[in-house]
N, C-alpha and C positions, 0 to 999 in steps of 0.2 A: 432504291438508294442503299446502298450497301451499309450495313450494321457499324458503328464503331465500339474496338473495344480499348478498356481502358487499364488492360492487365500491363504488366511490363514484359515483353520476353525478352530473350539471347539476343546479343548482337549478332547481325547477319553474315560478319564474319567469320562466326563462329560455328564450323559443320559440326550438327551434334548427333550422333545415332541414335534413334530415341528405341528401348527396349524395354521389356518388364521384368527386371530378376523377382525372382522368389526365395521366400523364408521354407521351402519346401521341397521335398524329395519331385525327382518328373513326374513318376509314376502316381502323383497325388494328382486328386482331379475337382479344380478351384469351384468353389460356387457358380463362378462366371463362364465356364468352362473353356476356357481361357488355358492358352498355352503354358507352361511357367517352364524359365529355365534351371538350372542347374544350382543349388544352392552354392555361394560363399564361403568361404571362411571366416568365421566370425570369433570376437572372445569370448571365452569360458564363462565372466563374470553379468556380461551384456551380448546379447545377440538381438540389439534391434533395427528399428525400421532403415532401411536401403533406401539411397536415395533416389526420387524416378526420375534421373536422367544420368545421363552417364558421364563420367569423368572428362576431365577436361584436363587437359596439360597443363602444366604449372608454370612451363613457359611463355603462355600463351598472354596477352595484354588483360585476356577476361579475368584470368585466375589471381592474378593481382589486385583485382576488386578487393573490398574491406567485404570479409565475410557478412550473410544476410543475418536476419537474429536465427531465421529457421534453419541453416545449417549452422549458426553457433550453438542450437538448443541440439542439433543433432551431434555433435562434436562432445557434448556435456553427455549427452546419454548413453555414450558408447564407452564413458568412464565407468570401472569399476564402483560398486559399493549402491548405495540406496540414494536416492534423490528427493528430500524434503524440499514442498514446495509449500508456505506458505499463503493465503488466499489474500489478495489488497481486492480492493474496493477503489482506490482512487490513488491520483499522483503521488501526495505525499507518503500514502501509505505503504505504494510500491517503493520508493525512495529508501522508508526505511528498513523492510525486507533485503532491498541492496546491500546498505552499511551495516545489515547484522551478519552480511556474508553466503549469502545462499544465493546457489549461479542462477535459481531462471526465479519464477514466480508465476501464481497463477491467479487468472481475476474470478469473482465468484460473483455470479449472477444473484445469489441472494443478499449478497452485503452490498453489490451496486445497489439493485433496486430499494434494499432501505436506507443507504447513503445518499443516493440522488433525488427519490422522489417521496421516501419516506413510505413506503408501501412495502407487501408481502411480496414476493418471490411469485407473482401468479399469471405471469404474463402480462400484465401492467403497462411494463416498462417497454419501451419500442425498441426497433430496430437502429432507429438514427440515434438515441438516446444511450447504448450501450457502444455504441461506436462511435459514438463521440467520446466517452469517457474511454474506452481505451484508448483513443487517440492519445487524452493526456499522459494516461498510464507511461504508454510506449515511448513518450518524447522527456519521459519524467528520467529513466532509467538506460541503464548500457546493455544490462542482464537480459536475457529471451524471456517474454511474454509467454503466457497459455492463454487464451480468451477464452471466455464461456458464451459458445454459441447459440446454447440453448439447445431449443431444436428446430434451431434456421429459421426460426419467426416466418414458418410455412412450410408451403409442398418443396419438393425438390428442385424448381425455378428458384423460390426463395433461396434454397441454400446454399444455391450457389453462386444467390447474389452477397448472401451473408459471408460466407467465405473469400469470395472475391473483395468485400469490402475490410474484413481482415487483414487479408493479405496488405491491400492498401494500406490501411492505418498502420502496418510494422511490427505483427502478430508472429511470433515464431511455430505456434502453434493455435491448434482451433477445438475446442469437446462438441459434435454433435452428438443429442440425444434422442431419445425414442420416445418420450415422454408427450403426454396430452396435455395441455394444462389445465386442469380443473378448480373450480371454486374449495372445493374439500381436501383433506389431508390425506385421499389414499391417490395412492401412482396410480395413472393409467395410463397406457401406451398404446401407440399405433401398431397396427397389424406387422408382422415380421417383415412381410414385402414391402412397407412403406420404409419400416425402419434402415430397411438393406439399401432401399432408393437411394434413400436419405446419405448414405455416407456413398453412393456411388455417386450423387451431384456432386459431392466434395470432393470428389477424388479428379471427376473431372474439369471440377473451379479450377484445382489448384496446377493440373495440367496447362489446361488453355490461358492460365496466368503464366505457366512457365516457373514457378514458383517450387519450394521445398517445403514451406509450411508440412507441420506433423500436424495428422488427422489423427485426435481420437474420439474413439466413437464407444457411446458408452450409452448400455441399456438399464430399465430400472425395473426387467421385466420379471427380476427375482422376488420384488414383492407384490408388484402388477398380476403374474401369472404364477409362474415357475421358478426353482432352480436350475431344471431341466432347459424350459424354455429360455433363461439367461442364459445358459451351456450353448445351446444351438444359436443363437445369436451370435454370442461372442465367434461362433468361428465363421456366419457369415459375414459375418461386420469385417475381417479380415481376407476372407475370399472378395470382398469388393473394393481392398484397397487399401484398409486403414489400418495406420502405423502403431496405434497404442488400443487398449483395449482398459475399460474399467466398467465394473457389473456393482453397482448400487445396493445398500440394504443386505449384504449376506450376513449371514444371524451365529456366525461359529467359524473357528479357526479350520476346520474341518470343509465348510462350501468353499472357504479362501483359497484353500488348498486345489481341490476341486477345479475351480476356475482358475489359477494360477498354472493347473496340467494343462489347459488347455491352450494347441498349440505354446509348447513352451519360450520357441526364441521369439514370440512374441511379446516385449513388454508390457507390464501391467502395474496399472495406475490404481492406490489402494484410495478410498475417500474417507478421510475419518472424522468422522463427524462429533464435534467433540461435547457437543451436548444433545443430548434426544434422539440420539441415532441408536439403528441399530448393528450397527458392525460393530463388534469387539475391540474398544481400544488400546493397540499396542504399541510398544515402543518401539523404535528406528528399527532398531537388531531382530527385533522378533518379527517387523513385517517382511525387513529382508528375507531372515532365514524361510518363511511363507513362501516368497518367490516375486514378490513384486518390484519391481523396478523404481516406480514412483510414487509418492504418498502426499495428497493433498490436506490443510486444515481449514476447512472452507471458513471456519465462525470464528476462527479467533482473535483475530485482531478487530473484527466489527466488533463482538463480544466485549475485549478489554477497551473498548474504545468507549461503548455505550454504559456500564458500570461507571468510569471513571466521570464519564458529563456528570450523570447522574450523582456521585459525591459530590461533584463541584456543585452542582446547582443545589444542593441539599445545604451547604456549608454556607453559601452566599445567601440565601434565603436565609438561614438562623442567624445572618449578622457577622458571619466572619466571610474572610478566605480561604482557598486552600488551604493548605499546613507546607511550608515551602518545598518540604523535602519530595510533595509527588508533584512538583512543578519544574520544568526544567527552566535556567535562566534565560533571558533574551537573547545573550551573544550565545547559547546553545542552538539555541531555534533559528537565529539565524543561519549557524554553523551549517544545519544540517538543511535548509535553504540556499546553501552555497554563495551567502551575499560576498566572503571574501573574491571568490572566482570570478564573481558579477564584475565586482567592482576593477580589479585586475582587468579585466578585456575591457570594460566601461571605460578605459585612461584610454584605449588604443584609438578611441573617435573622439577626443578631442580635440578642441579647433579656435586658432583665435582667427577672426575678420575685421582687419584695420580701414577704416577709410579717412586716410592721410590727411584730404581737404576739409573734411567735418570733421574732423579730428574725434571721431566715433571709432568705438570697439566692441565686436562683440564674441563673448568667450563661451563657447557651446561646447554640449556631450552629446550623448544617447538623450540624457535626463533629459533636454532642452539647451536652450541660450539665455545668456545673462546678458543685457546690453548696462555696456558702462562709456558716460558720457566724457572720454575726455579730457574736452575742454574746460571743464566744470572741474575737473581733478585737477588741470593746470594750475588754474586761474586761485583755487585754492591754496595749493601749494606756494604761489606766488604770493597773495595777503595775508596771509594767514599764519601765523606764528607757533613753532612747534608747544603745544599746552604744556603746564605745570602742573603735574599729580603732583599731591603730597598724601600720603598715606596717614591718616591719624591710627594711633594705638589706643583704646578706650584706657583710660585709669579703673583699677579694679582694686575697690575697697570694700575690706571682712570689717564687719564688725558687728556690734550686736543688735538686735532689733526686738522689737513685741511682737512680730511675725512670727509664729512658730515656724510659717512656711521656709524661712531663710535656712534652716538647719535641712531639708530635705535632699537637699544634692549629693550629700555625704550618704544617703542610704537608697534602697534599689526597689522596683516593684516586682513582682517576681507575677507573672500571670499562667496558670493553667488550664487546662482545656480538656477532658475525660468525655470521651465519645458514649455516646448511648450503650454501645456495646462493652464499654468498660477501657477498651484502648484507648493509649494516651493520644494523645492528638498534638498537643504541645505545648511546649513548658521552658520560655523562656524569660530572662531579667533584662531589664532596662532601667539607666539610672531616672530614680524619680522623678526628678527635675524636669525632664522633658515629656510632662503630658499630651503634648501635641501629636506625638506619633501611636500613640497605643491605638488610639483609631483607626491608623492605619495597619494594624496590627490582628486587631477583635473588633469589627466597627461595632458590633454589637453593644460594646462602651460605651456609644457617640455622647448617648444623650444621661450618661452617669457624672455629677461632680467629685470628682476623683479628687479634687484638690481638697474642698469643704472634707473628703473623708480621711487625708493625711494629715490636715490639720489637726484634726479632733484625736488623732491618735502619735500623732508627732513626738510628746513625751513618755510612751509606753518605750521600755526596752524591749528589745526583742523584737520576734516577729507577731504580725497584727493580721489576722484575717480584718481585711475590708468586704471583702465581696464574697459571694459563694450563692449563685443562682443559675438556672437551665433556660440557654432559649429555647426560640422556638423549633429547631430543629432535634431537641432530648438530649441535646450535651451540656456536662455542667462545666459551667466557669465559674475559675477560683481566683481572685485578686490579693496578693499576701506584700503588707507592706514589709522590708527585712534591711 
């Protein structure tokens, strides 16, 4: 029984010459020892990866397709200048990489594995388990994906099943690695011919998908082995196919350089690792001027993401909230949820269904259906007599009382909040009157008689420290009556 596969190719209309250009002089002689033609003309600013297939008419029914993500990532990188990609971990994350304006993104294998399953970066995490989350990733955004392959979660059958499944999920790009994974923190990688395999199964996934996906293939063999042995790598990783190139761990502006000569119109991918690494972290301009094409920040948004729970749960625990100003509002969050766009296409499946003789209706969307009875709305209309509101206005009478409390409306509670650290946290007034919400404010309050302590200082002019103690989290609250 003959194999099925489940790649997409060309329509069969479509005669396509299939060739291999190169990024190389003829007289150069590939890894693969493989023919290569005649290099291109390429820009000054970007000379990368060529697409492997060959051009197709613009008049043609195919060429009118909506561009794939992998030739829109390849479309991006043939733009001048440098290309930050920031790393997401999950849908919304990539969502908001989108709205801060950066054309692709890339997923990072260590912020999945501790977003999804709460584990190290150590091979844990499976093959269906990172492809299902890029599924989300890629249905989340319009931008070209980078997926972190890993290292094909196996031999080189794996990886081109993994790449294969890429492509599926709507991956513009794929990183295979060279890497082992081990229990310990030092790199260890597979022998150079597994690693060269390795991006030759990708090269030919992405073939026999028919497919443009960018292969890059990135070794970690500089702190594994060598810088030498990264060097040799990198240019077989390239004689077997692949579009991008990034070398792991170089320890100085100087190996950057190094590895950036190598093969030059081939782009390269810097990884900056922004905490505990060891590549030298530079800014856009200076990785440029290096020679890199694109520059990854695998930790940061997992980073700022995990700091901030961690305030919030510190803050909730000592009996408050947040502080509002690192909270965005709901119709924010919705904003960037897209619920206005939702709702806007949610009108176009609306539907009434009358049935005339039961005098039943029922008024549906996406949400569901409402069923309304009716005859029972007739029948009502018919007995039933339009009602009389009357609005009453309460009478409101000043006068004087043995309450001291009665005078408190006229004056304000002022509450502060001084973080452990000495920063202000917050420091706002509310007229005093309305005890009810301070709780919702500093619950840490809850269980204070706030009222018994405005009484008791009701007739002091001025301002009155009531309060001034630390929860349990080491920030002090200050409660000032004024």
């Amino acid at each position: 029984m003959a194999a099925l596969s489940f790649c997409i190719s060309s329509p069969p209309q479509i005669q396509r010459k299939q060739f291999k250009p190169s990024l190389f002089p003829p007289e150069f002689t590939p890894y693969t020892g493989e023919f290569h033609a005649k290099p291109i003309s390429l820009s000054r600013r970007f000379r990368g990866a060529i697409n492997a297939t060959s051009a197709v008419s613009d008049s043609s029914e195919y060429a009118k397709q909506p561009s794939s993500p992998a030739k829109k990532l390849r479309e991006i990188m043939q733009s001048p200048g440098l290309l930050q990609g920031p790393c997401c971990f999950d849908a919304l994350s990539a969502k908001l990489v989108e709205r801060a304006g950066f054309p692709y993104c890339i997923t990072s294998g260590f912020s999945i594995s501790a977003a999804r399953i709460g584990l190290p970066d150590k091979g844990l995490i499976s093959y269906g388990e990172m492809l299902d989350q890029g599924l989300q990733i890629t249905q989340s955004v319009s931008i070209p994906v980078i997926g972190d392959g890993g290292n094909g979660f196996g031999d080189a059958m794996n990886v081109k099943r993994t790449v294969k499944g890429y492509i599926r999920a709507g991956f513009a790009g794929i990183i295979i690695n060279d890497q082992v994974c081990s229990g310990d923190d030092k790199r260890r990688v597979v022998s150079r011919d597994e690693a060269v395999t390795r991006v030759k199964a990708a090269v030919d996934a992405r073939r026999e998908c028919g497919s443009e996906i960018v292969i890059v293939a990135q070794t970690d063999s500089r702190e594994g082995i060598s810088l030498e042995e990264s060097l040799i790598r990198a240019r077989a990783f390239t004689d077997a196919g692949a579009d991008v190139l990034s070398v792991n761990s170089l320890v100085s502006r100087e190996e950057m350089r190094s590895f950036c000569s190598v093969y030059p119109l081939v782009p390269k991918l810097a990884n900056m690792l922004e905490s505990g690494g060891k590549v030298p972290i530079l800014n856009p301009l200076e990785v440029e001027e290096v020679g890199y094409k694109l520059v990854a920040y695998p930790i940061s948004l997992i980073g700022v993401s995990i700091r901030a729970m961690q305030d919030a749960l510190s803050a909730i625990k000592g009996g408050r909230i947040p502080p509002p100003g690192s909270l965005p509002s709901l119709q924010e969050i919705e904003e960037i949820l897209g619920s206005e766009t939702y709702n806007e296409e949610e009108k176009q499946y609306r539907y009434t269904t009358w049935s005339s003789d039961r005098g039943e209706r029922y008024e549906g969307s996406s949400s569901g259906s409402v069923y309304v009875d009716e005859r029972v709305a007739q029948d009502d209309s018919e007995q039933r007599e339009e009602p009389i509101v009357e609005v009453m206005t309460p009478e409101v009478v000043y006068s004087e009382s043995r309450n001291p409390f009665s005078t408190i409306w006229s004056r304000s509670l002022r509450i502060k909040i001084i973080g452990r650290d000495g920063s202000e946290k917050l420091d706002v007034k509310i007229p005093a009157g309305f005890l009810e919400g301070v709780t919702n404010i500093v619950p840490a309050l809850g269980g204070v008689n706030l009222r018994q302590l405005m009484d008791d200082a009701t007739d002091e002019v001025g301002g009155k420290l009531l309060l001034d103690f630390k929860d349990t989290g080491g920030d002090r609250i200050q409660v000032f009556l004024e």
